[in-house]
Kinemage of the C-alpha trace (Angstrom):
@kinemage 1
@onewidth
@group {chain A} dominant
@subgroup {mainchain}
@vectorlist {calphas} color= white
{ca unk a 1} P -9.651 -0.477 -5.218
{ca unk a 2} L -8.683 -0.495 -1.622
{ca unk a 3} L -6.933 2.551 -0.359
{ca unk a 4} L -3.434 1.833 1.022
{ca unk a 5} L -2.010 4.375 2.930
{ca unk a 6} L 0.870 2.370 3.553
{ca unk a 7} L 1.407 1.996 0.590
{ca unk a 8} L 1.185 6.188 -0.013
{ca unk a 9} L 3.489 6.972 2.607
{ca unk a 10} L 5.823 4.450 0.944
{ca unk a 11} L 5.911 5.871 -2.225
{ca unk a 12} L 6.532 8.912 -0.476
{ca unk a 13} L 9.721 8.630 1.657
{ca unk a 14} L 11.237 6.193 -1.867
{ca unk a 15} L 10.641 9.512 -3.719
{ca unk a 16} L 12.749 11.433 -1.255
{ca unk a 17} L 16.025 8.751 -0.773
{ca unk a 18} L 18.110 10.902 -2.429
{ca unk a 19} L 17.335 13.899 0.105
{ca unk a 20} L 17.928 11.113 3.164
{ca unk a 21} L 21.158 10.922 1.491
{ca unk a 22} L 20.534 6.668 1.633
{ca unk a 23} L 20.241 4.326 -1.982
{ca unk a 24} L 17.077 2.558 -2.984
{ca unk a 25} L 18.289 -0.653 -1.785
{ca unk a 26} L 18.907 0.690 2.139
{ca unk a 27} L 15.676 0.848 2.455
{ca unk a 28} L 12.718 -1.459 2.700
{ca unk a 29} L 9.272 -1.551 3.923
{ca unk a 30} L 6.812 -4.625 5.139
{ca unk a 31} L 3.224 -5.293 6.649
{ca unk a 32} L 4.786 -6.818 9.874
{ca unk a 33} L 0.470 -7.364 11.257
{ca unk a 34} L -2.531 -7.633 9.926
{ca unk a 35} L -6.252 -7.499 11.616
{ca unk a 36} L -9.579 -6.932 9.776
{ca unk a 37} L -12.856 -5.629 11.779
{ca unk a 38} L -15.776 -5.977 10.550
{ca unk a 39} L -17.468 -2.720 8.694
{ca unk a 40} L -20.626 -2.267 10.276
{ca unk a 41} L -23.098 -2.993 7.151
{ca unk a 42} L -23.221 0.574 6.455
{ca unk a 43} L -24.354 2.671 2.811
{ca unk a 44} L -22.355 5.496 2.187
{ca unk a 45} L -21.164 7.486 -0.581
{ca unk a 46} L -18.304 5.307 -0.576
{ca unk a 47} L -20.284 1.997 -0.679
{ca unk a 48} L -21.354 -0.635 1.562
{ca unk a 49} L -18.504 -0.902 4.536
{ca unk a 50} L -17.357 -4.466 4.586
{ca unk a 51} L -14.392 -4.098 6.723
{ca unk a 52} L -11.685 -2.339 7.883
{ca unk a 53} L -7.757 -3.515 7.877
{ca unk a 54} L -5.814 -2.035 10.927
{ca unk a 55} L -2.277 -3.198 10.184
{ca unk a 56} L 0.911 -2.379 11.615
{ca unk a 57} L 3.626 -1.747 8.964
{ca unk a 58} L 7.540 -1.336 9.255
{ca unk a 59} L 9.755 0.839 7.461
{ca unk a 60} L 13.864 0.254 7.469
{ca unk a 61} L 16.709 2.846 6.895
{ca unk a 62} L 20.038 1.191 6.245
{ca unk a 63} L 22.878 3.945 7.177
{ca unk a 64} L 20.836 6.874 7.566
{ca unk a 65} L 23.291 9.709 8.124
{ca unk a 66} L 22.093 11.428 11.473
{ca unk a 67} L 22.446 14.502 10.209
{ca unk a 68} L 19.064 13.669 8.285
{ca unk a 69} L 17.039 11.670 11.328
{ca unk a 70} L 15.243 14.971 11.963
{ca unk a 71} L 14.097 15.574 8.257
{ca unk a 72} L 13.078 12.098 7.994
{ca unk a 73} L 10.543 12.281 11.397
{ca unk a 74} L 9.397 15.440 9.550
{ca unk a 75} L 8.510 14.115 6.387
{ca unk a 76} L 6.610 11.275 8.162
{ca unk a 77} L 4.709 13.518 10.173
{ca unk a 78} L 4.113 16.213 7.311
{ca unk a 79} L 2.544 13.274 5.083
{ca unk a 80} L 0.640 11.671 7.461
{ca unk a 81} L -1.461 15.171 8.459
{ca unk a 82} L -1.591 15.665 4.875
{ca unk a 83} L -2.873 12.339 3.748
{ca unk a 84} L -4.386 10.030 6.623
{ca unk a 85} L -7.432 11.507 7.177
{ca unk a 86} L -7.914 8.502 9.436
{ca unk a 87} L -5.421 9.302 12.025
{ca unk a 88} L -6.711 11.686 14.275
{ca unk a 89} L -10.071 9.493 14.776
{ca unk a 90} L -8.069 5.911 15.464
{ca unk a 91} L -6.390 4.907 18.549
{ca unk a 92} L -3.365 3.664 16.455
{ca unk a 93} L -0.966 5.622 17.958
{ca unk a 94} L 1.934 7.912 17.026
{ca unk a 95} L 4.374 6.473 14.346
{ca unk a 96} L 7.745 5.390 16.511
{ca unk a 97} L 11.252 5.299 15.392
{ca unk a 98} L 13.682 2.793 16.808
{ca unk a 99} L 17.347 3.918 16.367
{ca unk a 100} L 20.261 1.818 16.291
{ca unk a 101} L 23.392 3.936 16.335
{ca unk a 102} L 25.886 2.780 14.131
{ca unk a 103} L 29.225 4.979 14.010
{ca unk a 104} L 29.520 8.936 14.374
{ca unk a 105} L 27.746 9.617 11.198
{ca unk a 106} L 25.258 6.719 10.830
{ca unk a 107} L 22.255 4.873 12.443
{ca unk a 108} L 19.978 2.290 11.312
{ca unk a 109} L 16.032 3.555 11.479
{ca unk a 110} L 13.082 0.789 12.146
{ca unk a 111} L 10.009 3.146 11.591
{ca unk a 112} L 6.505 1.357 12.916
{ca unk a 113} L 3.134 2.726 11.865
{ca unk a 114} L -0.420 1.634 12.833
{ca unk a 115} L -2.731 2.258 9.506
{ca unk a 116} L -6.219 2.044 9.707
{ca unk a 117} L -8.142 1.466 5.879
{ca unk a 118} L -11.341 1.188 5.285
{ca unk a 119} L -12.757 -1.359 2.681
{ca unk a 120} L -15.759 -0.475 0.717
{ca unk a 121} L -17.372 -3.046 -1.917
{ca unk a 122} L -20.568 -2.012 -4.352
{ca unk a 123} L -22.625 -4.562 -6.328
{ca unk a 124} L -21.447 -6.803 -9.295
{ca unk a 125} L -22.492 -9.646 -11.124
{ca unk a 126} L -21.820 -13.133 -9.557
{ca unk a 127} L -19.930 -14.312 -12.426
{ca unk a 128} L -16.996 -11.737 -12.119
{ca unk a 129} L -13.571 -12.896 -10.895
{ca unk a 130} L -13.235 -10.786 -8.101
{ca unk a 131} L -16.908 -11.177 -6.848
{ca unk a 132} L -16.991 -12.417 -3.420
{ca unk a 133} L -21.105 -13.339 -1.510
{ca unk a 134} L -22.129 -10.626 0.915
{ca unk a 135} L -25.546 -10.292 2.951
{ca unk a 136} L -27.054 -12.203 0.346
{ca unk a 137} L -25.432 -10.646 -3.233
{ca unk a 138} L -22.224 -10.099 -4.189
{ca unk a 139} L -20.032 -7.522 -4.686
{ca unk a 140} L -16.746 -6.383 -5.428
{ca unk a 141} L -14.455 -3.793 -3.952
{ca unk a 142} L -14.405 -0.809 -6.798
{ca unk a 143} L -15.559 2.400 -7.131
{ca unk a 144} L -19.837 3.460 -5.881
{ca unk a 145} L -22.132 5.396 -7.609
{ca unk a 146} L -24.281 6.523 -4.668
{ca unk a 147} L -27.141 8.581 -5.780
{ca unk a 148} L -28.308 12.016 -3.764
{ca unk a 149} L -31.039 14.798 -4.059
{ca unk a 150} L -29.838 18.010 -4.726
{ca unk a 151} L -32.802 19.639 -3.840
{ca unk a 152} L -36.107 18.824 -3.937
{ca unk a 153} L -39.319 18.487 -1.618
{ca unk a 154} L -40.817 15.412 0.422
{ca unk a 155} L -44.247 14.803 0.447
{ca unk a 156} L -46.275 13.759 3.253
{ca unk a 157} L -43.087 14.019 5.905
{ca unk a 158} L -43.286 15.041 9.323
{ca unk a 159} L -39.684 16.680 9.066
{ca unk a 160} L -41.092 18.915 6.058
{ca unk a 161} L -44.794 20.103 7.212
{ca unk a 162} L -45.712 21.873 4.308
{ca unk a 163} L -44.198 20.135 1.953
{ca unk a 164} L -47.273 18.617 0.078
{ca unk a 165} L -49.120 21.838 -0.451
């Protein structure tokens, strides 16, 4: 499964609506770009790095009261050190909030934030319905059981003299 952290940070500020003091159906969120890189052919614990989606996503409060603008840039900021361990490495930017100032009391909030996600596929049989032809075999995007030595000695290596004796 591909990791969305989009999606994550959506599920996140739905959860706390009630706290903006705005309904379910004042807010909404959307991919607004897309643009996939290629992964670099490398075999990692996670799998074999196909590609990476860099996407630009938009989030919309209807009637946010601006008493609550300041908890809402928090909770943004406290997820995304929490969860997008991507962040900090990518030149995506800081998220940016576009206000639109409504009355007294209320604005409307355009939230846009650059997401960077990694896509990592492992080996399947060709006849599976999500199998899709990669450097010659196929594979799907699941979890990758990526084998490692917990300890043990190698023979005959220059970076272990010793080792064979």
């Amino acid at each position: 499964m591909i990791r969305s952290r989009f999606q994550e940070l959506k599920r996140h500020l739905q959860s706390r609506l009630v706290v903006l003091g705005i309904a379910r159906e004042q807010f909404s969120a959307e991919i607004a770009k897309l643009k996939v890189l290629p992964g670099g052919h490398e075999e990692s614990e996670a799998g074999n790095h196909l590609c990476t989606l860099v996407y630009e996503c938009e989030l919309y409060f209807e009637r946010l009261p601006k008493a609550n603008l300041a908890l809402l840039a928090c909770l943004v900021a406290a997820h995304l050190e929490e969860h997008d361990d991507t962040r900090r490495s990518s030149a995506d930017g800081d998220p940016e909030f576009t206000i639109v100032d409504l009355d007294d009391e209320y604005c409307d909030v355009m939230l846009a934030v650059n997401f960077r996600d990694p896509v990592f596929v492992a080996p399947c049989d060709p006849g599976e319905p999500d199998a899709l032809e990669y450097l010659g075999a196929f594979y799907a995007v699941r979890d990758f059981e990526y084998d490692t030595a917990e300890d043990g000695t190698v023979e005959g290596s220059p970076l272990f003299p010793g080792a064979d004796e």
